[in-house]
C-alpha positions as CSV (number, residue, x, y, z in Angstrom):
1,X,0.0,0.0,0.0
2,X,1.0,3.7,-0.6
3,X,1.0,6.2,1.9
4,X,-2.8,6.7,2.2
5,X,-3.1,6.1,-1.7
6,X,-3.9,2.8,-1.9
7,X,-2.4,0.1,-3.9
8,X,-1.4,1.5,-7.6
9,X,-3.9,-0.6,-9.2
10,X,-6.8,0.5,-7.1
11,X,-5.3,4.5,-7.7
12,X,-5.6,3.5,-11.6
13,X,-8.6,1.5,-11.6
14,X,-10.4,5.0,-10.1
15,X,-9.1,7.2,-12.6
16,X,-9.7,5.2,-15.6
17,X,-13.4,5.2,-14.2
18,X,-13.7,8.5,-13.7
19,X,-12.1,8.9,-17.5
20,X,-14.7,6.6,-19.2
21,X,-17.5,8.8,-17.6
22,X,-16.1,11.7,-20.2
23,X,-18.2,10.9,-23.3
24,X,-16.7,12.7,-25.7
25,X,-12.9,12.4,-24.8
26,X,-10.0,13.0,-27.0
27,X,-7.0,12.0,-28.0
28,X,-5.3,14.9,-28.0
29,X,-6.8,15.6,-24.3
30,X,-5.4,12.0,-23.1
31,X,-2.1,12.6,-24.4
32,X,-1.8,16.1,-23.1
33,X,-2.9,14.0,-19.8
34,X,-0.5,11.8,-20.0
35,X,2.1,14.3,-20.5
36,X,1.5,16.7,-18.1
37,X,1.6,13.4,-15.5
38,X,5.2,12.6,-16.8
39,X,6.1,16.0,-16.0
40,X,4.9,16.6,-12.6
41,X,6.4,12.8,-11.6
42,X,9.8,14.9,-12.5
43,X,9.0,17.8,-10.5
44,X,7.1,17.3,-7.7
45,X,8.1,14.9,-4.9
46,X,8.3,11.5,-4.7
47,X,10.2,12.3,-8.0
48,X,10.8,9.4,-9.9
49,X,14.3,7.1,-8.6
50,X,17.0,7.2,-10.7
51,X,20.1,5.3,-10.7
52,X,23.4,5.7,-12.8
53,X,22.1,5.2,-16.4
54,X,18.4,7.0,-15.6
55,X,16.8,4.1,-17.4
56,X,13.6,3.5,-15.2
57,X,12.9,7.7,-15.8
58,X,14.0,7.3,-19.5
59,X,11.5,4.1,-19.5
60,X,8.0,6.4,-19.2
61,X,5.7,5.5,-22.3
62,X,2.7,7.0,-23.7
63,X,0.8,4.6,-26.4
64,X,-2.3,6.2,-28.4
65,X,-4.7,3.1,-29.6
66,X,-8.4,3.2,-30.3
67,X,-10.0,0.6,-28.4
68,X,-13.6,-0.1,-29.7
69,X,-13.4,3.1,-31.4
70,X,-12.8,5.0,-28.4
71,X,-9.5,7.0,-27.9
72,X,-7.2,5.4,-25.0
73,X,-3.6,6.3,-24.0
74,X,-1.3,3.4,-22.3
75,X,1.0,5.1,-20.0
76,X,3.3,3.8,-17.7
77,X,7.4,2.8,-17.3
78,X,8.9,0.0,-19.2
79,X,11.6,-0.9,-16.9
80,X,11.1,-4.3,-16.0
81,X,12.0,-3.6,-12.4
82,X,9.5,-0.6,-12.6
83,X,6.6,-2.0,-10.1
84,X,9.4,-2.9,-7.7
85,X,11.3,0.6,-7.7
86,X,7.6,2.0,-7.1
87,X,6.2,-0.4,-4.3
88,X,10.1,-0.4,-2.6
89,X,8.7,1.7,0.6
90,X,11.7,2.7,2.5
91,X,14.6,1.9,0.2
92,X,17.4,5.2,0.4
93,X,16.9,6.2,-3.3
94,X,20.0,8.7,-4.6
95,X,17.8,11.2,-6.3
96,X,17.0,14.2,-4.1
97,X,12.9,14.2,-3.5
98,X,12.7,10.7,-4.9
99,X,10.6,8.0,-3.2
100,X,8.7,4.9,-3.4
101,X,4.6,5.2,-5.1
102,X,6.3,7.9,-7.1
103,X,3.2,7.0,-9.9
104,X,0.8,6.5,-7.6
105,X,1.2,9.5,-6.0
106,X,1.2,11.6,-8.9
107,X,-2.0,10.1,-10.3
108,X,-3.8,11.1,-7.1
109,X,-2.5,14.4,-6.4
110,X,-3.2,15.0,-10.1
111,X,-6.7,13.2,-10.0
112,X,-8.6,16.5,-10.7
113,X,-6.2,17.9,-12.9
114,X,-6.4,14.7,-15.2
115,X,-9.9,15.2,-15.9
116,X,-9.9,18.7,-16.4
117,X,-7.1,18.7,-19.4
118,X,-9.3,15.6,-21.0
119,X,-12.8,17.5,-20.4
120,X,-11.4,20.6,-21.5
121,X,-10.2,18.8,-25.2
122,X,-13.5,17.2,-25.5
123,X,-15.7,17.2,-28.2
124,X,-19.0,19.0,-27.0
C-alpha cells in the first residue's frame, strides 16, 4: 500500500473510471494528460528514482490506440524492475525528492487535474 493512496492498481482503476464517464474524450486531451503526468512525476516529490544510467525515468511511455473506437492512451514505465522501484517503501533512493509510489502518487495528487485537461479537449 501507498501512503494513504492505496495500492497503484486500485489509484488507476479510479481514474480510468472517472475517465470513461467523459463521453466525448480525446486524443489529443489524453495525451496532453498523460504528458503533463510525466512532468509533474519529475517535479514534484516523490520524483521518480533514478540510478546511474536513468533508465527506469527514461523508461515512461505514452501509447495512443483506439480501443472499440474509443480514444485510449497506455502510459506507464517499461523498466522491467519498474513495479518494484515503485512499491520499494523505505529503500534510500540517490535522487533528491525521490521516493517509493512515485506514480501512484502523482495520479492522485493530479486526480482533478487529469480530468480537467481531458474534459477541456472534449468534443462537446
Amino acid at each position: 500500500m501507498s501512503a494513504g493512496f492505496g495500492t497503484i492498481d486500485q489509484v488507476i482503476a479510479k481514474l480510468n473510471q472517472a475517465i470513461t464517464q467523459i463521453e466525448e474524450r480525446t486524443m489529443a486531451g489524453l495525451i496532453e494528460a498523460a504528458a503533463f503526468l510525466r512532468y509533474d512525476m519529475d517535479t514534484t516529490p516523490p520524483l521518480i528514482p533514478v540510478g546511474k544510467t536513468e533508465n527506469l525515468r527514461l523508461s515512461w511511455t505514452a501509447t495512443s490506440v483506439y480501443n472499440k473506437g474509443r480514444p485510449t492512451v497506455i502510459c506507464g514505465f517499461t523498466a522491467n524492475y519498474a513495479r518494484w522501484v515503485h512499491d520499494n517503501v523505505g529503500a534510500k533512493f540517490t535522487r533528491p525528492g525521490s521516493g517509493a509510489n512515485f506514480f501512484s502518487a502523482a495520479l492522485n495528487r493530479n486526480h482533478k487535474v487529469i480530468l480537467k485537461i481531458i474534459r477541456d479537449k472534449a468534443k462537446i
